[in-house]
C-alpha positions in Angstrom: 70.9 -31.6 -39.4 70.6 -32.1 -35.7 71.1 -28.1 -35.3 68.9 -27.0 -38.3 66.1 -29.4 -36.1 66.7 -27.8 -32.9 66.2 -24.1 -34.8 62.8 -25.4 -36.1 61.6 -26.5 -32.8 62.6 -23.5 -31.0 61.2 -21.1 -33.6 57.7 -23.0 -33.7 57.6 -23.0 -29.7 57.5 -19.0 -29.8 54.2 -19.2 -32.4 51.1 -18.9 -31.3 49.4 -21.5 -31.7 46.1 -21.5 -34.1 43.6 -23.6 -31.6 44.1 -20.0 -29.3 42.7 -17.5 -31.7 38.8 -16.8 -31.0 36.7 -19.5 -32.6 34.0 -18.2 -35.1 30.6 -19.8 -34.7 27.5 -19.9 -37.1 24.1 -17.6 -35.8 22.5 -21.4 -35.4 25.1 -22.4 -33.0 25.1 -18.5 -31.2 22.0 -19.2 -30.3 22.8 -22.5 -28.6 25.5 -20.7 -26.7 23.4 -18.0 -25.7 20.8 -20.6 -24.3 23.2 -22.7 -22.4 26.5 -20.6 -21.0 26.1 -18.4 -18.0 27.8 -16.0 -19.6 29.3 -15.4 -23.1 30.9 -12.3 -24.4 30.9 -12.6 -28.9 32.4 -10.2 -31.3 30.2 -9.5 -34.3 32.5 -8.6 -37.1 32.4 -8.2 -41.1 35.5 -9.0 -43.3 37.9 -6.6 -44.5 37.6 -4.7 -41.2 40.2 -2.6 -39.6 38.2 -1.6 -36.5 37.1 -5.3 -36.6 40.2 -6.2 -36.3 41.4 -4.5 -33.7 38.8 -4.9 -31.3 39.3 -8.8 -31.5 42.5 -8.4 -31.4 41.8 -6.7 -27.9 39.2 -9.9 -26.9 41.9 -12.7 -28.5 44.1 -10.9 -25.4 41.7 -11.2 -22.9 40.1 -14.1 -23.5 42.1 -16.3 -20.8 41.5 -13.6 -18.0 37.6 -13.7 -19.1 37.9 -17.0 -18.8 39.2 -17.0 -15.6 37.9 -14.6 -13.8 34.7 -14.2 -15.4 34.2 -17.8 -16.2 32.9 -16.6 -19.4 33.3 -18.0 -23.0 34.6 -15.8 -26.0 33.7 -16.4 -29.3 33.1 -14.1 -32.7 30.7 -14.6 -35.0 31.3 -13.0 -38.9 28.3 -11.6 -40.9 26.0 -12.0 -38.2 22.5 -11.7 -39.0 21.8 -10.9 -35.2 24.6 -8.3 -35.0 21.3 -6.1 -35.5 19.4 -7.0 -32.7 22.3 -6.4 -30.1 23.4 -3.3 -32.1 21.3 -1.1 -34.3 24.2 0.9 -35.1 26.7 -1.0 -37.1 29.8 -3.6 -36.5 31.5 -4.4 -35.3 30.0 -5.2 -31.5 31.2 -6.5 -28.5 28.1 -7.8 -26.4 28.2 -9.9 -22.7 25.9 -12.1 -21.9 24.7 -12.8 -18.6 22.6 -15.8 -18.1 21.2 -14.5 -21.8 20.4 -11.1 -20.7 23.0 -9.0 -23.6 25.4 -6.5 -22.4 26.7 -3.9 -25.5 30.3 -2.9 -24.8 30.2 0.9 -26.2 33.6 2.5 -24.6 36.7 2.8 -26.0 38.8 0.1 -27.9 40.5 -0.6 -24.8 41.7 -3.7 -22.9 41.9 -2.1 -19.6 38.5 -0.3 -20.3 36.6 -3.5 -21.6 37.4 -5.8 -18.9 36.4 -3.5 -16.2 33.3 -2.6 -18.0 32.5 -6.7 -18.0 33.7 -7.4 -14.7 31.6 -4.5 -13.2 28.5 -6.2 -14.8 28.3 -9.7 -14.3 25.2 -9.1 -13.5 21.9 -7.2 -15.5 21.8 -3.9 -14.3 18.6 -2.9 -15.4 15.6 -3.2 -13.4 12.0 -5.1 -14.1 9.2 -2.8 -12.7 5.3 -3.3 -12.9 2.1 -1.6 -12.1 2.0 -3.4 -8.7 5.8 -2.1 -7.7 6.3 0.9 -10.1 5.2 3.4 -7.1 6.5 2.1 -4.3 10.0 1.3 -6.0 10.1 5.0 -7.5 8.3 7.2 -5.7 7.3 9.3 -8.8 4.7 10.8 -7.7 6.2 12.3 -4.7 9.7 12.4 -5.7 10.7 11.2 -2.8 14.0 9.3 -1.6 14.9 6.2 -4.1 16.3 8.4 -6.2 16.2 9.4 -10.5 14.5 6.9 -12.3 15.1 6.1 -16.5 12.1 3.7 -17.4 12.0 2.3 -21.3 8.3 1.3 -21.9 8.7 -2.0 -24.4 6.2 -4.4 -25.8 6.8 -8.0 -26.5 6.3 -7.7 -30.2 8.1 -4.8 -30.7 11.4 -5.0 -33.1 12.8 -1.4 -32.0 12.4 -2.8 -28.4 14.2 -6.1 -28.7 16.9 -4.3 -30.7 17.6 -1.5 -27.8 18.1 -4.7 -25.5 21.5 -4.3 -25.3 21.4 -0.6 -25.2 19.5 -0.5 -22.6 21.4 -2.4 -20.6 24.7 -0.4 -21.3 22.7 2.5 -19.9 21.6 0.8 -17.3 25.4 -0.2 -16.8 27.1 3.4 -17.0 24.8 5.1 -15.0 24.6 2.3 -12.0 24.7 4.0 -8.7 23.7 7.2 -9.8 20.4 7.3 -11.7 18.1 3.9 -11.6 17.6 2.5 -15.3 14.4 0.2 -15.6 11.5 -1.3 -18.4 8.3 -2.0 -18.1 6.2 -4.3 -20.1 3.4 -1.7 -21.5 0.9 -4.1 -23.0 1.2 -7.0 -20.0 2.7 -5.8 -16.6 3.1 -2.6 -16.9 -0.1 -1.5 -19.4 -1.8 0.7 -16.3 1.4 2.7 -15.7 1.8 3.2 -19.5 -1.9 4.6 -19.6 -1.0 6.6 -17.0 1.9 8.3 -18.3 -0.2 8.1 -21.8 2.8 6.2 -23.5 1.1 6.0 -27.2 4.3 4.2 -28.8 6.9 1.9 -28.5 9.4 2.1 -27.3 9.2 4.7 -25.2 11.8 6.4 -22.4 10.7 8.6 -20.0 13.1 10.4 -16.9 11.8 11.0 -13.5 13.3 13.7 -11.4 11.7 15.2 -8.1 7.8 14.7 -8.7 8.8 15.7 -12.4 9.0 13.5 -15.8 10.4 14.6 -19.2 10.0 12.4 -22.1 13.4 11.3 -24.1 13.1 12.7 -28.0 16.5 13.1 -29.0 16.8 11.6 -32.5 19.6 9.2 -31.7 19.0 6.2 -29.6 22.5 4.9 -28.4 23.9 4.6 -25.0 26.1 8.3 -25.6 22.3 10.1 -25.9 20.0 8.6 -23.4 23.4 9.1 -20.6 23.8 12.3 -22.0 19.9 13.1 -21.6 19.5 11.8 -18.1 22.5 13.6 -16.7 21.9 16.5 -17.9 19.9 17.3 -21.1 16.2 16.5 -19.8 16.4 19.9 -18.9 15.9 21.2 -22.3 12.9 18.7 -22.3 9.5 20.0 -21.2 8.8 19.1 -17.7 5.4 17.7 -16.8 4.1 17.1 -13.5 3.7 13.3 -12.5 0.0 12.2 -12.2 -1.6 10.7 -9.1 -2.7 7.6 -9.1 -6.3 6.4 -10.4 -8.4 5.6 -7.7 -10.9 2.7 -7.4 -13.7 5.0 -9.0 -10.9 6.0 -11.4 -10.4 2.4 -12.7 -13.7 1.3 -13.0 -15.0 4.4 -14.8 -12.1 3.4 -17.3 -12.8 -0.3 -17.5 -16.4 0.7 -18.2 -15.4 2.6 -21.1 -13.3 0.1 -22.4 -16.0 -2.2 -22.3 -18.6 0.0 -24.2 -15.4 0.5 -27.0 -15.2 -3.1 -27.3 -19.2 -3.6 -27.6 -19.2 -0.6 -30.1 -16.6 -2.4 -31.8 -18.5 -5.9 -32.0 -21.2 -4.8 -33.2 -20.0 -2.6 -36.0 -17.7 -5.8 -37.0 -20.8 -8.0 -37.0 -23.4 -5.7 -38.6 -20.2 -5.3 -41.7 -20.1 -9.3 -42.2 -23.7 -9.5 -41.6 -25.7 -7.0 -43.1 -28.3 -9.3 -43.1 -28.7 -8.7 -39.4 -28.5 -4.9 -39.8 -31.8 -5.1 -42.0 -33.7 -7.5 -39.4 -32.9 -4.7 -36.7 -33.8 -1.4 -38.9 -37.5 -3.8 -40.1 -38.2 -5.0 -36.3 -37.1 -0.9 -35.5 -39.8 -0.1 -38.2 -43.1 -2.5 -37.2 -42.0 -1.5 -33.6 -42.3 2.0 -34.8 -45.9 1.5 -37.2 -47.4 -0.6 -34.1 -46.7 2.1 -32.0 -48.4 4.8 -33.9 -51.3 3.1 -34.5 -51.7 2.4 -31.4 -51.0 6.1 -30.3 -53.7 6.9 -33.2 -56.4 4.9 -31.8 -56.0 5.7 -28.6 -56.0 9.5 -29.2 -59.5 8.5 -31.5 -61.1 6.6 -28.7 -60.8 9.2 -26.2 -63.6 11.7 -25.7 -62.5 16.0 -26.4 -63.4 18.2 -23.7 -65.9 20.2 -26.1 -68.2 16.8 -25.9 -68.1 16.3 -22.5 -69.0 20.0 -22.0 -72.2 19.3 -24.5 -73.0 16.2 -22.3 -73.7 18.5 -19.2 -74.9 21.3 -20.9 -78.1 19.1 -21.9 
């Protein structure tokens, strides 16, 4: 008996034991992770998944050294109804996040490969830019020194945008130290510089390259297109020349004709939900009118012709 207990205890020692398997969290309590760890790399996966499978198998291995050396927290979540915002694509998806700012893994299923690719970006790699920086940071319009610039133009209510989140940042990510990958707000911060470059929808991902800019229209918008687009296909893109900035005379001629688009505007909008007020203004336009005529008339009657005068000094 003694042996047959000894077997058991050795043979249970070399299991793994269950509490070190990735836990699998709810979308409610993701969201509570994402709000309070530093950083937090999660698996989105689907049942009955063989690629699933394997690429948490690949986490479940490197979860101590994440851990670690990343001081990160692993966890998966299964049917994830926010797999889709961090990954158009499909599952399943491997995503870092830094202080909430997601990371989409999108290299090989490989160890070696993932945990560089994490430990290279601990921090966001894509830049903020605004209408008060966006020249001096880029140089654009001289195509000067800082370098090639990728700038997504997003807007805060914009599903597409919030779902290229991630992306973005994996671009930002692979290309780091060669090409500069940035966003800018176009309806708040950045709504000059969108006018500018007349960005008419969102989102919106233009290239800069030596006083140059070609706009991004491949049909595919994952991390293998917009790398493969700013390394080298933007030159099957048309190149346009990169406008000056608007001068002082510029901007207010613009903000003038903004403001006489807006009164337009109000005053259509009012006259449609009050008619009432369109009549008053065509009947005061009409007795304006008549009062004018008849004054026109009796002035024109009470004034003396020539031919009389001319009668007067003839007698």
């Amino acid at each position: 008996m003694d042996l047959k207990i000894c077997f058991v205890v050795l043979l249970f020692s070399f299991i793994k034991p269950s509490s070190e398997t990735l836990q699998s969290v709810s979308d409610d309590d993701l969201l509570e992770l994402i709000r309070e760890k530093e950083k937090l790399i999660v698996l989105f996966s689907k049942p009955n998944c063989d690629t699933c499978k394997e690429l948490e198998n690949h986490v479940e291995s490197l979860e101590n050294d994440f851990k670690k050396e990343l001081n990160a927290v692993s966890v998966k979540a299964i049917n994830s109804h926010l797999s889709r915002l961090y990954n158009p694509a499909k599952d399943p998806a491997l995503v870092f996040f830094r202080h909430g700012v997601p990371l989409l893994y999108s290299g090989e299923s490989d160890e070696n490969e993932i945990y560089g690719f994490f430990e290279k970006n601990q921090a966001p790699a894509v830049k903020e830019l605004t209408d008060k920086i966006f020249e001096h940071i880029t140089q654009a319009a001289t195509g000067a020194t800082t370098g090639d610039w990728f700038v997504m133009f997003y807007g805060a209510s914009c599903v597409e945008c919030q779902r290229l989140h991630a992306v973005w940042e994996s671009v930002g990510a692979t290309l780091k130290g060669r090409i500069n990958v940035a966003r800018m707000d176009a309806n708040l911060a950045g709504v000059n510089t969108a006018k500018r470059f007349n960005v008419n929808k969102l989102p919106s991902f233009l290239f800069f390259r030596l006083g140059k800019v070609y706009r991004f229209d491949l049909p595919k918008k994952d991390v293998k297109s917009f790398v493969i687009f700013a390394q080298d296909w933007y030159k099957n893109a048309k190149a346009e020349p990169v406008p000056l900035l608007a001068s002082p005379f510029d901007e207010l001629v613009d903000l003038a004709v903004q403001m006489i688009k807006v009164s337009v505007a109000f005053t259509l909008d009012t006259l449609t939900e009050h008619p009432w007020i369109w009549q008053i203004g065509v009947a005061g336009f009409g007795l304006v009118a008549i009062t004018a005529i008849i004054a026109l008339y009796k002035a024109g009657k009470s004034r003396p012709s020539k031919d009389s005068k001319k009668e007067k000094k003839s007698k």
